[in-house]
C-alpha positions in Angstrom: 98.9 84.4 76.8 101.0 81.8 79.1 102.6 83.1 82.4 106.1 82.6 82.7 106.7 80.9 85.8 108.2 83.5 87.6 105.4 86.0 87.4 104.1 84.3 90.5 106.8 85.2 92.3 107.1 88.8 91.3 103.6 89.3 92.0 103.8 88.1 95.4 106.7 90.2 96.2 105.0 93.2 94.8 102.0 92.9 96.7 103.9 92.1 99.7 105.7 94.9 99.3 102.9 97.5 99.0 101.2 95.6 102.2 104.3 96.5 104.2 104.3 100.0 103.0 100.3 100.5 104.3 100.7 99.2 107.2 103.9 101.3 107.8 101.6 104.2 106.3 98.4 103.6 108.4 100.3 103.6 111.7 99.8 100.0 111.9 103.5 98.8 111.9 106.6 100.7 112.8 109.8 100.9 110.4 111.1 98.5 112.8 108.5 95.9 113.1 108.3 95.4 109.2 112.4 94.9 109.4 112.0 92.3 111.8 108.9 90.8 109.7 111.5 90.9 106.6 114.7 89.8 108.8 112.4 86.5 109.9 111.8 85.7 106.5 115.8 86.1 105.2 116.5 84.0 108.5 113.9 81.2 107.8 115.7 80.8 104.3 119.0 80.7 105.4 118.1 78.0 107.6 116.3 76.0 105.7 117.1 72.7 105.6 117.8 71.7 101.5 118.0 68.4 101.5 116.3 68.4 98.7 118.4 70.5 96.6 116.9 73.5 97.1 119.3 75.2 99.0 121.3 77.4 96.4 117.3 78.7 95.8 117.0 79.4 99.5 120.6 81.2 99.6 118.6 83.6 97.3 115.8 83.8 98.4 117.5 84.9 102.3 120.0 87.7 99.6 117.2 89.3 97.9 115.2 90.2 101.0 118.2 91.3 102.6 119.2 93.3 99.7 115.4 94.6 99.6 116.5 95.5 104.1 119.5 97.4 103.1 117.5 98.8 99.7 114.3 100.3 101.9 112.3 99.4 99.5 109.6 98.3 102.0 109.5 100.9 104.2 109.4 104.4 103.3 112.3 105.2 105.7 111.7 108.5 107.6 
């Protein structure tokens, strides 16, 4: 069975996802460490350079991990 391209990506976000939420569970990183860790990553993107025309990609990339902040959907918010 081929793997459509963006499995990849959904998998890595998943997995990412449930990292976030054990180390939030475990005591290993507070609810506000992990939304720094997520608010890097959405900055990174929105200041990426796209020169190679990859910047309407990186405009969604920095929206859906802001989206997933303001969602809490990686971190069980107490």
């Amino acid at each position: 069975m081929p793997v459509p391209p963006e499995a990849a990506g959904a998998a890595a976000l998943a997995i990412c996802e449930s990292l976030l939420l054990a180390l939030n569970d475990h005591n290993i990183l507070p609810e506000r460490e992990i939304v720094g860790v997520l608010r890097d990553a959405a900055e990174a993107h929105s200041n990426a350079p796209a020169g190679d025309g990859s910047a309407e990609m990186h405009r969604a990339v920095a929206a859906l991990i802001n989206r997933i902040i303001d969602g809490g959907n990686s971190v069980r918010r107490r």
